[in-house]
N, C-alpha and C positions, 0 to 999 in steps of 0.2 A: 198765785201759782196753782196750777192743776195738781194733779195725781200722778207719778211715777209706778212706771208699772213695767215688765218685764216681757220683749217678745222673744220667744226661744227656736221662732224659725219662721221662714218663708216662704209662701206658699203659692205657686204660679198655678193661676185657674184657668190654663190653655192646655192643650194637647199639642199644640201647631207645634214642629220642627224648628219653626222658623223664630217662635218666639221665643222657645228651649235656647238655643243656640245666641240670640241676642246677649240673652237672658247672663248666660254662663258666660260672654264675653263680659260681661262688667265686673265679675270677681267677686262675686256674692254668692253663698251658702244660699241654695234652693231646694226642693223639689215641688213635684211636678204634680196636679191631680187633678180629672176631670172633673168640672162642673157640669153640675146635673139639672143646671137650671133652664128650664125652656124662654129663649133668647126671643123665638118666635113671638113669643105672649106679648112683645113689648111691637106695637108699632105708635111713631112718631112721624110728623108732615113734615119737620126738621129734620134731614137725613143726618147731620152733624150731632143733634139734641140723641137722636136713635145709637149712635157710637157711644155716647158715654152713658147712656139709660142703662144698653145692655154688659157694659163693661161694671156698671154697678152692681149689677142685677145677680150676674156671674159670683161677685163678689161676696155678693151676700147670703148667698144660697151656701157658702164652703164656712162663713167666719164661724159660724154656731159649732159646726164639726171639728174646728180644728183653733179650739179658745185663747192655745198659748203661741197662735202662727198670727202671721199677716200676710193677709190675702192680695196675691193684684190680680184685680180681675183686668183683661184687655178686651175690646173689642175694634172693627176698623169697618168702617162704612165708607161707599163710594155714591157721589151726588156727581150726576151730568144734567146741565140745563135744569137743575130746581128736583128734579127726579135722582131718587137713587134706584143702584142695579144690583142686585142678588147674586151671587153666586150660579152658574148658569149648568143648569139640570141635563144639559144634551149638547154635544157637538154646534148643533144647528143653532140652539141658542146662544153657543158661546161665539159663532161666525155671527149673526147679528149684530150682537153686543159690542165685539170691535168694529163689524163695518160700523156701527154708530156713535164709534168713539176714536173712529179715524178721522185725522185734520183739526181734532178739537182739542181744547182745554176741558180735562174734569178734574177731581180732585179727593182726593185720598182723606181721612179724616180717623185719625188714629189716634182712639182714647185708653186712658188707663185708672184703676178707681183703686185705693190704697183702702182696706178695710180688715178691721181684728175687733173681735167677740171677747179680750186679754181682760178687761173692765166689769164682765159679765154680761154685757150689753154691747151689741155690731155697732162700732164707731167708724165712721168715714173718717180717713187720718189724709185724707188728699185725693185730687183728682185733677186730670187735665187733657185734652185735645188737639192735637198736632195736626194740622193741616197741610196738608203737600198739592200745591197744583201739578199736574201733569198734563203735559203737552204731548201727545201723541202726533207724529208724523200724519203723513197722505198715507195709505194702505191701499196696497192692490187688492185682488181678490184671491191671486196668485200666492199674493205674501201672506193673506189670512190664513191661507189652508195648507201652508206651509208651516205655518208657527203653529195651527192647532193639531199636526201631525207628530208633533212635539210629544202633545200632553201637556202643557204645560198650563192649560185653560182649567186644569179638573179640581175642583174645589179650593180655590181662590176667588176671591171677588174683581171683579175686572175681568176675568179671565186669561190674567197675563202675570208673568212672575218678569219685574221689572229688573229685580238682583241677579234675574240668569239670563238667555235667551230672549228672554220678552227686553231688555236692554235693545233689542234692535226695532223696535216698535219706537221709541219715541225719540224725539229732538231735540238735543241737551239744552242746557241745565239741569238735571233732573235736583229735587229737593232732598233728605236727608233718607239716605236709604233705609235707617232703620224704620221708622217713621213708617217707609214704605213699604216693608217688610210684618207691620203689625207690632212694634213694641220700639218708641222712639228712648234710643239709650241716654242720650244725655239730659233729656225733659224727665226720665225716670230718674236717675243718681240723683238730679235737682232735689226732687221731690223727698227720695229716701234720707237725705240730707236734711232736709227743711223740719223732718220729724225726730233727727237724731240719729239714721240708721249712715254710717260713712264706712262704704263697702271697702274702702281702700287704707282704714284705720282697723275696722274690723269685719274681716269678710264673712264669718260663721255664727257669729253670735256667741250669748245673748246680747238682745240690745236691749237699751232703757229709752223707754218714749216717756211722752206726756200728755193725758188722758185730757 
């Protein structure tokens, strides 16, 4: 048997709304604080391998500062055709981006890295990669520049928010919206569970893990 040790809170290393909001639907004592790690530092030819590098990376930049928290770091990368797409800097690139992901299959890849500094030392306590294919429709050119009069393109990756509006871009089935959203809720509770933390036995804390 390992070491019993004590987390006294949880620490979300996003800024996003969207993952805020997940986050709080699962009934878990959080907050919120940005990480200050440069994400950019990391690239990988593995567009999938690059979602959880940098969701680790995030993570680990916050465990040292905050010893008696646990940290999740998230991060969500998108791969078309073997290549992944950024986040898109201009209008222009963001009407590209969907003409080039109109008609096609690409796919979401949405990681999450569970880490605390509680031991004295940054422990990985879990991590995992949700994959979502996405099937996006035929797109006019009409219909592009209609959805990116929206706004809805502006700092996202894909350049489309699937849980609002951007819902009319693609062909159902779509896969698990949180997933899609950047923070997949039931692959997360899995994992907090796996470690000991059972948001819906104890949503505030403290919890007891094992080192």
């Amino acid at each position: 048997m390992g070491e019993r040790v004590i987390i006294k809170e949880i620490i979300l290393g996003s800024t996003s709304k969207y993952r805020k909001a997940l986050l709080e639907a699962c009934g878990v004592s959080f907050r919120v604080v940005a990480s200050g790690a440069d994400e950019k530092s990391i690239n990988s030819a593995n567009i999938r391998d690059l979602s959880l590098e940098r969701a680790q990376l995030k993570a680990d930049f916050l465990a040292p500062l905050y010893p008696s928290g646990l940290i999740i770091g998230a991060d969500q990368t998108l791969s078309f055709e073997g290549q992944g797409l950024e986040k898109a800097s201009s209008r222009e690139e963001a009407f590209q981006n969907l003409k080039r992901l109109s008609g096609a299959i690409h796919y979401l890849h949405s990681s999450i890295c569970l880490v605390s500094a509680v031991a004295g030392a940054s422990k990985t306590f879990g991590f995992l990669t949700c994959d979502v294919p996405m099937r996006m429709r035929n797109l006019t050119d009409a219909e592009i520049t209609a959805y990116l009069d929206l706004g809805e393109w502006q700092g996202v990756v894909g350049c489309y928010q699937a849980e609002n509006r951007g819902s009319q871009l693609f062909n159902p089935p779509m896969g698990d919206t949180s997933a899609i959203m950047g923070l997949p809720q039931t692959d997360l509770l899995k994992l907090l569970r796996s470690i000991g933390i059972n948001p819906l036995l104890n949503p505030s804390g403290p919890w007891e893990v094992e080192v």
